[in-house]
FIZARO-930125 format. One record per atom (N, C-alpha, C): residue in one letter; y negated, x, z negated. Coordinates in pm, whole numbers, padded with zeros to 5 digits, always signed. Example, Ala and Ser with C-alpha at 12.3 -4.5 7.8 and 13.67 -1.06 7.14 Angstrom:
BEGIN
A+00569+01319-00780
A+00450+01230-00780
A+00330+01320-00780
S+00225+01285-00708
S+00106+01367-00714
S-00003+01290-00787
REM end
This chain:
BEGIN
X+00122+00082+00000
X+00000+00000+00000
X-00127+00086+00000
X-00106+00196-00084
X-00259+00285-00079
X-00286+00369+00002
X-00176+00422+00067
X-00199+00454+00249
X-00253+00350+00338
X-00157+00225+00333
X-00253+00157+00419
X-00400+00101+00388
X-00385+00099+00256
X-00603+00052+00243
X-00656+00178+00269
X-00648+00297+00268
X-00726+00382+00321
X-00737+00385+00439
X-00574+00383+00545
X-00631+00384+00671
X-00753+00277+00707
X-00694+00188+00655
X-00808+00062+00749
X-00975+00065+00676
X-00970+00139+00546
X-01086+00170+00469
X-01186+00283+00610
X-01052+00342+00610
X-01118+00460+00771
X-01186+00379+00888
X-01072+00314+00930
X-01168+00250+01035
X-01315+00142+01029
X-01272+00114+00898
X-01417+00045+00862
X-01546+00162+00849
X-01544+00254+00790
X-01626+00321+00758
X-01682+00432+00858
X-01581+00404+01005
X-01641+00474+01094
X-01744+00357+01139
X-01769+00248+01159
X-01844+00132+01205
X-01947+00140+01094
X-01912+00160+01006
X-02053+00139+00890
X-02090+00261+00772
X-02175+00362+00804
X-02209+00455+00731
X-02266+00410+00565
X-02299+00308+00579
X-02298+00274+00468
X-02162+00283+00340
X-02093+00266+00397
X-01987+00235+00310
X-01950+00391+00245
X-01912+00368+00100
X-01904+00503-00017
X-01825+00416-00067
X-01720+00524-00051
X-01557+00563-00145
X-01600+00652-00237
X-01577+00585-00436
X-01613+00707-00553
X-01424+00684-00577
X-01407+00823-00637
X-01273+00800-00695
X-01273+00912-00828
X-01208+00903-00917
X-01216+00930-01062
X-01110+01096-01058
X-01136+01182-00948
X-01079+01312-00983
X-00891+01269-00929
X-00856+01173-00844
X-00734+01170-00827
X-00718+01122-00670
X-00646+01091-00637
X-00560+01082-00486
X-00570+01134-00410
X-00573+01281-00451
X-00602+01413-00328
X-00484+01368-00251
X-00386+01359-00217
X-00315+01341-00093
X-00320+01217-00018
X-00376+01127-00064
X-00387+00981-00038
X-00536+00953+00065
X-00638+01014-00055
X-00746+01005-00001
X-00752+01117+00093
X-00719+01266+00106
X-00771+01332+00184
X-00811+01288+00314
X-00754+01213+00394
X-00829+01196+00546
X-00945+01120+00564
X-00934+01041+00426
X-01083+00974+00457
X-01226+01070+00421
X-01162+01187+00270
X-01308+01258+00202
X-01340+01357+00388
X-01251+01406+00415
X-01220+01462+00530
X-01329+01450+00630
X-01288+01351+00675
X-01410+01256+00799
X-01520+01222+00773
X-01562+01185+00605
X-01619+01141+00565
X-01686+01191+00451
X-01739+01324+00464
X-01812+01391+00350
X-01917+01347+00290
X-01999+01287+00402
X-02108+01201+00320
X-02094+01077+00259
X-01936+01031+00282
X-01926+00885+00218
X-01876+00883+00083
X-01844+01041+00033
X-01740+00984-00078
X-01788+01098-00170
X-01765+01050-00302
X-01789+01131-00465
X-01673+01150-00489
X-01639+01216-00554
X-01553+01262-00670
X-01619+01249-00811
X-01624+01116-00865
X-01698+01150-01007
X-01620+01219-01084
X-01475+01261-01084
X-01433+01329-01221
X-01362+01205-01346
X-01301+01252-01401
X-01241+01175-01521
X-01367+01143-01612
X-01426+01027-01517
X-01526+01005-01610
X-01552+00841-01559
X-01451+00761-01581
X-01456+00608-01500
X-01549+00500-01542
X-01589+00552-01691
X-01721+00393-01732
X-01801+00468-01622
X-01861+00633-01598
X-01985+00639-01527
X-01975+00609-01374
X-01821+00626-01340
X-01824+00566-01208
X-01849+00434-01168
X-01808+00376-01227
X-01887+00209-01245
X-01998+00190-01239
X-02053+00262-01346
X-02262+00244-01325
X-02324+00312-01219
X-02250+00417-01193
X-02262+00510-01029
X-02224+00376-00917
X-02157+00321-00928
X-02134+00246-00821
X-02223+00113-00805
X-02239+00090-00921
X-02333-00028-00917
X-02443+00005-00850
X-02544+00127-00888
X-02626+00203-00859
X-02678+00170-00734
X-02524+00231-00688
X-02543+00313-00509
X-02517+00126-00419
X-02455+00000-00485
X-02467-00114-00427
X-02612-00159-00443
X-02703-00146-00545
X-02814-00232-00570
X-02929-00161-00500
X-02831-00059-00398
X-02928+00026-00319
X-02867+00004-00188
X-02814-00065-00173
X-02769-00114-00017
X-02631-00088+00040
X-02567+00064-00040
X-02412+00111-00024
X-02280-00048-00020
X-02232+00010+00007
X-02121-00093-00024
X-01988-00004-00030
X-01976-00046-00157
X-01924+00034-00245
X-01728+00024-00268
X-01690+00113-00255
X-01542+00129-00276
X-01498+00248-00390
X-01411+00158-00518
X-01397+00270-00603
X-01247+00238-00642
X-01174+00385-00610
X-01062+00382-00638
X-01019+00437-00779
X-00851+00434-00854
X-00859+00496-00936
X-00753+00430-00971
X-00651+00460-01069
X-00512+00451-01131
X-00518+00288-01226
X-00461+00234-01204
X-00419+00116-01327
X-00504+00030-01337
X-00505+00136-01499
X-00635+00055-01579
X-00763+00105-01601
X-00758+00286-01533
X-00818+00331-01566
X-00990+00263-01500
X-00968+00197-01384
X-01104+00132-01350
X-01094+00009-01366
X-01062-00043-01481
X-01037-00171-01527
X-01076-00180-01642
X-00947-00154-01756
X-00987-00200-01917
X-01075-00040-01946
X-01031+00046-01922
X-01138+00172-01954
X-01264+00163-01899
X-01315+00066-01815
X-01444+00063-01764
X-01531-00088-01784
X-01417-00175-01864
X-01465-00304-01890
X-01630-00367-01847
X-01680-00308-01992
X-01834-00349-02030
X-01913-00252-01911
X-01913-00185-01822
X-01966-00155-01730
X-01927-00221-01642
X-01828-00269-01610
X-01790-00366-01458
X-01885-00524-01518
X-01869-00561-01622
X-01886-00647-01687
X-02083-00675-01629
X-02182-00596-01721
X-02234-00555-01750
X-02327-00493-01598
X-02304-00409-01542
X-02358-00365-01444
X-02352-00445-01280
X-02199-00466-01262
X-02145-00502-01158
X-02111-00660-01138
X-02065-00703-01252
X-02008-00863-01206
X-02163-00933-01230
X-02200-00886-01362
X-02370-01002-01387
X-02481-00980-01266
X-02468-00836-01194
X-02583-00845-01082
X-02496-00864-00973
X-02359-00883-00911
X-02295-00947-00824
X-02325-00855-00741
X-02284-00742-00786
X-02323-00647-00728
X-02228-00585-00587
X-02198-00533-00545
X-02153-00487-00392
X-02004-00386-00423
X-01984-00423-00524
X-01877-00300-00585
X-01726-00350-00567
X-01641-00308-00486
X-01509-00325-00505
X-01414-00224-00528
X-01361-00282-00656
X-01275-00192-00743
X-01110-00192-00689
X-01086-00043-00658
X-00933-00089-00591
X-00872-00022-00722
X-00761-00082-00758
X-00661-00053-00864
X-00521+00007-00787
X-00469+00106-00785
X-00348+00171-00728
X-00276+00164-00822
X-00154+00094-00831
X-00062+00096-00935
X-00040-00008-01062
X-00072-00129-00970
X-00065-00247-01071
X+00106-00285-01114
X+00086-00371-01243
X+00189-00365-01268
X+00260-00248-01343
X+00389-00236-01307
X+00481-00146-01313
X+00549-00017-01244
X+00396+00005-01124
X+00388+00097-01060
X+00443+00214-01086
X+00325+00266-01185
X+00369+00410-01296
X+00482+00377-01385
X+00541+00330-01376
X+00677+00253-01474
X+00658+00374-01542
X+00709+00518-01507
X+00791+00657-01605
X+00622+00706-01698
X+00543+00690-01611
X+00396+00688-01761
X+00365+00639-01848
X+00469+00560-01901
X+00415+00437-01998
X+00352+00325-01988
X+00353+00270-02135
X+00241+00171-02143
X+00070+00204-02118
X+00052+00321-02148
X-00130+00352-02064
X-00109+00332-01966
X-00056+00362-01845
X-00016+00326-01723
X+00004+00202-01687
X+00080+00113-01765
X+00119-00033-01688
X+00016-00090-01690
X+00002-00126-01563
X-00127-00256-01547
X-00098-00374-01552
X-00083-00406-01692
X-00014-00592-01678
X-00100-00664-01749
X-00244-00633-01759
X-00344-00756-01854
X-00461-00742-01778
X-00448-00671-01636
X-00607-00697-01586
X-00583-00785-01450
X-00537-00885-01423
X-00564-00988-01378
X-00643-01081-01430
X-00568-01094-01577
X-00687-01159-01673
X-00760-01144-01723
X-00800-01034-01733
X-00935-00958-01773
X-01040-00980-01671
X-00978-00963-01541
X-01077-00912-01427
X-01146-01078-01357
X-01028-01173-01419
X-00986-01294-01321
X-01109-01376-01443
X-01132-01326-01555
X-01235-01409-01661
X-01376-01326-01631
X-01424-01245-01524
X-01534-01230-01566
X-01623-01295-01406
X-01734-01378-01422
X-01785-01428-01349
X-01833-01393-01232
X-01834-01384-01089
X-01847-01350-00980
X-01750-01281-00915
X-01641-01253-01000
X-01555-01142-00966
X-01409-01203-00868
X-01385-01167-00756
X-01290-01184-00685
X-01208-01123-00731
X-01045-01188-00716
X-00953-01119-00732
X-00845-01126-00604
X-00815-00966-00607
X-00713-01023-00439
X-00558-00918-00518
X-00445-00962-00459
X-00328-00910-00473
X-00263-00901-00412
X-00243-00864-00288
X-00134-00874-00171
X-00011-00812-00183
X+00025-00893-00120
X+00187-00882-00149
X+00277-00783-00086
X+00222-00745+00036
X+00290-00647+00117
X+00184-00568+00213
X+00216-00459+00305
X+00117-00423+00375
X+00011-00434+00470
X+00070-00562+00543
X-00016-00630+00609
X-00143-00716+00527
X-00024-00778+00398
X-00170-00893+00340
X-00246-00723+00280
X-00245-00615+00264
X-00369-00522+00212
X-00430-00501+00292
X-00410-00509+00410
X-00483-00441+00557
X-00568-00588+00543
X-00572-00763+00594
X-00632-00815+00560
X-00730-00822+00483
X-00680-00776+00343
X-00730-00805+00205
X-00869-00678+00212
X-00822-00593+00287
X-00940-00469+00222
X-01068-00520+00312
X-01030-00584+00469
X-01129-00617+00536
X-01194-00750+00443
X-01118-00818+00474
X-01189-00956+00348
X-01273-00905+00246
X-01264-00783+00180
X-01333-00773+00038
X-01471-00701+00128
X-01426-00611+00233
X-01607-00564+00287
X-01663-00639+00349
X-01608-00787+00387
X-01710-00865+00431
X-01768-00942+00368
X-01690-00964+00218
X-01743-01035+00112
X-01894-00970+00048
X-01981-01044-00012
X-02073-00987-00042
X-02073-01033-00172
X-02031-00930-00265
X-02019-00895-00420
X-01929-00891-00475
X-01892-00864-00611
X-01802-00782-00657
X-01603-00818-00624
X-01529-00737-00600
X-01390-00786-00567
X-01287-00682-00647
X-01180-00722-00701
X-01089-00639-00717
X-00972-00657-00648
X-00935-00559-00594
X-00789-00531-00537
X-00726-00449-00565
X-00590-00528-00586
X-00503-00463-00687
X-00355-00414-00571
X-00344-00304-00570
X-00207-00239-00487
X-00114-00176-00600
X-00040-00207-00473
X+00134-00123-00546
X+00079+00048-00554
X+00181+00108-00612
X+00145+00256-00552
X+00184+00322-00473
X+00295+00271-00381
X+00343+00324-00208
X+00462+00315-00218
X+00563+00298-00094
X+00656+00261-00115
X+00669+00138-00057
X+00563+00029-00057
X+00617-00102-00053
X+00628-00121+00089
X+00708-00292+00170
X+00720-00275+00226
X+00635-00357+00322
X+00668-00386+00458
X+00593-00520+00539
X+00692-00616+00545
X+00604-00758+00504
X+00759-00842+00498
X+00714-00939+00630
X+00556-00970+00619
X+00489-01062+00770
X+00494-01010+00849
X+00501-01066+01027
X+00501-00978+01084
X+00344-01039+01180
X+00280-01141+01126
X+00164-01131+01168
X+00103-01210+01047
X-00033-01193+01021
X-00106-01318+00918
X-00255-01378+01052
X-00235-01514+01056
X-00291-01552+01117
X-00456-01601+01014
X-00562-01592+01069
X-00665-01676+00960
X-00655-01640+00832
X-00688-01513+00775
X-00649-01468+00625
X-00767-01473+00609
X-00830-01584+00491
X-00883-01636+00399
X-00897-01579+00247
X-01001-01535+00195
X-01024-01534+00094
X-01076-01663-00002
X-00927-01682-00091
X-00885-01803-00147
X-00783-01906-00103
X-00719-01805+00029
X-00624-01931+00039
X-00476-01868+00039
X-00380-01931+00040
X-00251-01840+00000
X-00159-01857+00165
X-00058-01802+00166
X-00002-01779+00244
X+00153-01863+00255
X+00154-01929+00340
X+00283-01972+00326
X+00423-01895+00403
X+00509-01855+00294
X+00632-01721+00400
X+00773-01825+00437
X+00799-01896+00371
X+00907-02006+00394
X+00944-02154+00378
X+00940-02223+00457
X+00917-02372+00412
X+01028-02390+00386
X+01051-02474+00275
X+01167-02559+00155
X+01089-02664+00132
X+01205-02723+00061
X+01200-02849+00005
X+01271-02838-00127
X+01281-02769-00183
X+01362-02807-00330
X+01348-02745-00456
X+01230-02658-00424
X+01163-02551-00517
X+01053-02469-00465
X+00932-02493-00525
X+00838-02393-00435
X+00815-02262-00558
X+00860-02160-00423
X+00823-02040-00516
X+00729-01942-00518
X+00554-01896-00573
X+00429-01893-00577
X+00469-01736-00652
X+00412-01671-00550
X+00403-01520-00654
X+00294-01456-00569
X+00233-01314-00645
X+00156-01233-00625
X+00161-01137-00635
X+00068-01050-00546
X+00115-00898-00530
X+00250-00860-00511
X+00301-00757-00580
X+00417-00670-00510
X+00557-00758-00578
X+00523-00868-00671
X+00623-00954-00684
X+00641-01056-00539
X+00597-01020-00450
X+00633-01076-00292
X+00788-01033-00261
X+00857-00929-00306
X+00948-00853-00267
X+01070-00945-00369
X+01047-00960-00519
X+01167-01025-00594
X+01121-01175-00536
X+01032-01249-00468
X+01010-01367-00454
X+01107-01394-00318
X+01102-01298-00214
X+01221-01305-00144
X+01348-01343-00099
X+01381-01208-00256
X+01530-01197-00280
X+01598-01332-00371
X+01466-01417-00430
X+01504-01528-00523
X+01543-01609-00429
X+01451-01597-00307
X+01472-01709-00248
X+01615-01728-00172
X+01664-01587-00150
X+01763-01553-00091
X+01887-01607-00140
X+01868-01564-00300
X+01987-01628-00357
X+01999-01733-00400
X+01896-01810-00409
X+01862-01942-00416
X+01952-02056-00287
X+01926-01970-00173
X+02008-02068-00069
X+02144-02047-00074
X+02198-01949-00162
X+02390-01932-00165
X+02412-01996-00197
X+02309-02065-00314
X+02371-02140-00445
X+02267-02307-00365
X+02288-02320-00239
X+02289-02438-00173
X+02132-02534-00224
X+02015-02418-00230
X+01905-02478-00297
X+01833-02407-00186
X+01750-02518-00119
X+01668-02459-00003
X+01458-02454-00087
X+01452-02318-00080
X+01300-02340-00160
X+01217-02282-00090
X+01043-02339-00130
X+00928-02279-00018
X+00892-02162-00064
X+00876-02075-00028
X+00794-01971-00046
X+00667-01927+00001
X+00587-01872-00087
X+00424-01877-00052
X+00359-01751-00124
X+00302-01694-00067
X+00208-01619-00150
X+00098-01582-00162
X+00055-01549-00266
X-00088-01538-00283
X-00183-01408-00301
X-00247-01402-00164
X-00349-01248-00205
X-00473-01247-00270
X-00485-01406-00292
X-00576-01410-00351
X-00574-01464-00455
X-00623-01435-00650
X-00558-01509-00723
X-00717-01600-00780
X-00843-01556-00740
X-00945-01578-00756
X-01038-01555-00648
X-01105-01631-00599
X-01079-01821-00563
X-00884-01833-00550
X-00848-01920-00617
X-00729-01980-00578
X-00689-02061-00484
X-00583-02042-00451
X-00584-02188-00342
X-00557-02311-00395
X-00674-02366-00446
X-00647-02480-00560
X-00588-02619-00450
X-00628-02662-00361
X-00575-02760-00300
X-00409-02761-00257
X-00367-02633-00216
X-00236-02590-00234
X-00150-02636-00309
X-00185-02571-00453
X-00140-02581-00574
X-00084-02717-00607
X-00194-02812-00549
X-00220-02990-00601
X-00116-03016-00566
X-00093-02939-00376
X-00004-03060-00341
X+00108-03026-00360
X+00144-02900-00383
X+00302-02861-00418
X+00318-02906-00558
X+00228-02973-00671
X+00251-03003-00770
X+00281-03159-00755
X+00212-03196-00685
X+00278-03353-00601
X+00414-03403-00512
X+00449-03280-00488
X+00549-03301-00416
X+00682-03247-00413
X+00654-03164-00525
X+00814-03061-00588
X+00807-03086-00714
X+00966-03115-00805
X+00991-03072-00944
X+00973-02953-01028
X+00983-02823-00907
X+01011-02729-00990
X+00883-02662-00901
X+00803-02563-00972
X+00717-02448-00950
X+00735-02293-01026
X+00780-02248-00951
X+00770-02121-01021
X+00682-02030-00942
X+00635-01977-01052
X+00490-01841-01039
X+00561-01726-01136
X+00568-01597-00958
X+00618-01476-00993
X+00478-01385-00999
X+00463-01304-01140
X+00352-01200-01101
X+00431-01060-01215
X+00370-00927-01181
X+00443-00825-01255
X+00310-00797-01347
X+00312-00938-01469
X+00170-00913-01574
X+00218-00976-01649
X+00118-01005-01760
X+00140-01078-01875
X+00131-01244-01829
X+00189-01297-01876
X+00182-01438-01816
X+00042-01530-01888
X-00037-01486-01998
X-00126-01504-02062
X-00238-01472-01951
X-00288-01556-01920
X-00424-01515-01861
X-00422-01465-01699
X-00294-01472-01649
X-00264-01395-01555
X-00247-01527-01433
X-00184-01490-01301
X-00147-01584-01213
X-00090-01730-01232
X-00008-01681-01296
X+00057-01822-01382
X-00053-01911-01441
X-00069-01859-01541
X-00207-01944-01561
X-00325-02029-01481
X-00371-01918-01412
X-00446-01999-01290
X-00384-02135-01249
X-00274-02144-01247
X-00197-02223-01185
X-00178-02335-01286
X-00153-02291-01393
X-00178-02404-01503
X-00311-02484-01506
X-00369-02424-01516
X-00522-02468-01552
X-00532-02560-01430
X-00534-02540-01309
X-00502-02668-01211
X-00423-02778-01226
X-00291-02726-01292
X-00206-02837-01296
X-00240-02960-01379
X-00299-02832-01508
X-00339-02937-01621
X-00437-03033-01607
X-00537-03025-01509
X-00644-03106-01502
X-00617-03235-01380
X-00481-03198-01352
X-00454-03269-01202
X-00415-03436-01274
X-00462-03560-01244
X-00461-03681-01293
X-00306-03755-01321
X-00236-03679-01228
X-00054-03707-01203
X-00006-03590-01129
X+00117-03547-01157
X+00221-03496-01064
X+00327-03474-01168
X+00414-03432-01027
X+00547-03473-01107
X+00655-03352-01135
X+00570-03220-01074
X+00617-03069-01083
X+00624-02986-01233
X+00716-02927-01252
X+00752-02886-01373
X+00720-02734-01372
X+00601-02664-01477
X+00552-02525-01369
X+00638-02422-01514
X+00717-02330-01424
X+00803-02209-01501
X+00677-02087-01460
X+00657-02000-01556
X+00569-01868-01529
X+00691-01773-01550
X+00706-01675-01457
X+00778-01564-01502
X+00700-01411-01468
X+00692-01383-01597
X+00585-01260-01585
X+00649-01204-01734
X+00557-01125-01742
X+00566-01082-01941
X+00562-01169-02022
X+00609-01191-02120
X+00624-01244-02238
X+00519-01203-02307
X+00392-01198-02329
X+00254-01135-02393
X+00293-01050-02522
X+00376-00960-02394
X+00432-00818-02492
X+00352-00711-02387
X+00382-00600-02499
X+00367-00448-02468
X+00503-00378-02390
X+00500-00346-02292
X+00651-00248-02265
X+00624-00114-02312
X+00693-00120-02421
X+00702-00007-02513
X+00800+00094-02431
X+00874+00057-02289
X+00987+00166-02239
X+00959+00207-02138
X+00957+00291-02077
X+00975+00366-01958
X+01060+00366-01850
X+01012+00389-01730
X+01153+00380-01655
X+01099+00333-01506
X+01206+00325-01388
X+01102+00300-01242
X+01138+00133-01278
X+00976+00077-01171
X+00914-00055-01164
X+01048-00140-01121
X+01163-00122-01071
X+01282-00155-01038
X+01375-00196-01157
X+01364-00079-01254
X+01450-00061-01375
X+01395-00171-01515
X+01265-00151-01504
X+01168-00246-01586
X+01096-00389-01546
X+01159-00400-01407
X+01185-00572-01339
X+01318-00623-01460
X+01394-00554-01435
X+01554-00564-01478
X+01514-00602-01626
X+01481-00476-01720
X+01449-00502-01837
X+01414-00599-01874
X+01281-00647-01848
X+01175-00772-01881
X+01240-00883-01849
X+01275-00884-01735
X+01367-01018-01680
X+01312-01077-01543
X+01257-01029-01519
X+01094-01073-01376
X+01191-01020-01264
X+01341-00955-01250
X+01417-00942-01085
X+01469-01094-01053
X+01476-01100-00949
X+01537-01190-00848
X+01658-01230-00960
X+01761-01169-00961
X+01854-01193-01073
X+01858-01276-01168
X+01757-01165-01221
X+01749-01219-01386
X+01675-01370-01382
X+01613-01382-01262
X+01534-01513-01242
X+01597-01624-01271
X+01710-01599-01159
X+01792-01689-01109
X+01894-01730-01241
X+01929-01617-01316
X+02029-01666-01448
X+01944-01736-01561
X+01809-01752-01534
X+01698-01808-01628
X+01725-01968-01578
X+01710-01964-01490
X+01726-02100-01385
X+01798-02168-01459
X+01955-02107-01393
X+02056-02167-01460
X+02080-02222-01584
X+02072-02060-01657
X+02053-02092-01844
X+01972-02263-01843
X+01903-02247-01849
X+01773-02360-01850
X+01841-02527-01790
X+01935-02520-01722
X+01988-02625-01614
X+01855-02645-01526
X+01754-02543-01475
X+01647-02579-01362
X+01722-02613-01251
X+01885-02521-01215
X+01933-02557-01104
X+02089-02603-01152
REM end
């Protein structure tokens, strides 16, 4: 995923000199072709991420349009009250890319896991949130956020992932994507949980259960009309995201449901349990753990009599 937002970050930024990439002292192999081409577009602030924030705000409320990369959380919960504060209250021009959401860094720990800034990022006012699911919705998603005017976060895997569309027609900021039409379960996930939303669905049809699949790159604006009608027209909803289920995708999704006058959909969140992963291990191994694989989904199902 962070190869491909740079390439297409490249081709944008040959069309518009304006545009400045800051990054926090990291993705020398990632970033090199863009600092490369682009000496006048890009900082290195250094392990120093609240000031890259107010640096970035800066260089937007001066006409830049602004791209700041950086690990997790580190341009997230370590930079809070400056994104807060500088960037979301003046709606400012700043989009924050996060490399390694989730369970990315699985073997770094808990400083590493990014599983509470959806909801962090998704509660502060003006602030877009995008999550794509595979490489194509990031190639979309990065153009969507430079045509947007004010603040966005986008959140990527850290490489590796794969392409599952093989075209996105009309990609919308705020509207979700539909990957498989069913009738007997719609299944709603985000970001790099696109990949176990799949394989659920996969094993979902052995076991003679045909379900929709959809996803979402965007979790803020939501696709609230979406939401309505799959809550009108299916029993079961499940929302896959690799976060805390507190405050996170799932939620969004609640908060619609709850205000909706009738329906007759029953909404499952499968994300974190509004725990800490105290363990280590690859984003594969700690799907497994938590319970958030295709698998473990599916024996939740069951357990439950959902199917």
């Amino acid at each position: 995923m962070r190869d491909r937002f740079v390439r297409e970050l490249i081709e944008i930024a040959r069309k518009d000199k304006d545009v400045v990439l800051l990054t926090g002292d990291l993705g020398f192999g990632v970033l090199q072709p863009y600092w490369e081409e682009f000496p006048n577009q890009f900082v290195n602030v250094g392990i120093a991420e609240q000031n890259m924030l107010g640096i970035a705000a800066g260089l937007a409320m001066n006409g830049k349009k602004v791209f700041v990369y950086s690990i997790g959380n580190f341009p997230t919960l370590r930079a809070i009250e400056f994104i807060r504060n500088d960037i979301a209250y003046h709606n400012a021009n700043v989009n924050i890319v996060c490399v390694g959401g989730g369970f990315a860094y699985g073997s770094a720990g808990m400083s590493h896991h990014a599983t509470e800034d959806i909801a962090i990022m998704r509660a502060l006012p003006n602030m877009v949130v995008m999550t794509p699911g595979d490489l194509l919705e990031v190639q979309e998603a990065t153009k969507a956020i430079y045509n947007h005017n004010g603040p966005c976060y986008l959140r990527l895997g850290k490489g590796g992932e794969k392409q599952f569309h093989s075209q996105i027609n009309n990609f919308e900021i705020g509207k979700a994507i539909e990957f498989k039409n069913g009738k007997d379960i719609a299944i709603l996930s985000c970001g790099v949980m696109m990949e176990e939303a799949i394989e659920l669905a996969e094993l979902l049809e052995k076991e003679n259960i045909n379900p929709s699949l959809f996803t979402f790159p965007s979790v803020k604006p939501i696709d609230k009309c979406l939401i309505e009608k799959l809550a009108q027209d299916n029993n079961i909803i499940l929302s896959l995201e690799e976060h805390n289920i507190v405050g996170g995708f799932g939620s969004a999704i609640a908060e619609i449901m709850a205000e909706m006058p009738n329906h007759k959909a029953r909404l499952i969140r499968i994300g974190l349990n509004d725990e800490f992963t105290s363990i280590v291990g690859t984003q594969k191994y700690l799907r497994q753990h938590y319970n958030i694989s295709a698998d473990k989904i599916l024996k939740r199902l069951k357990e439950e009599k959902v199917i």
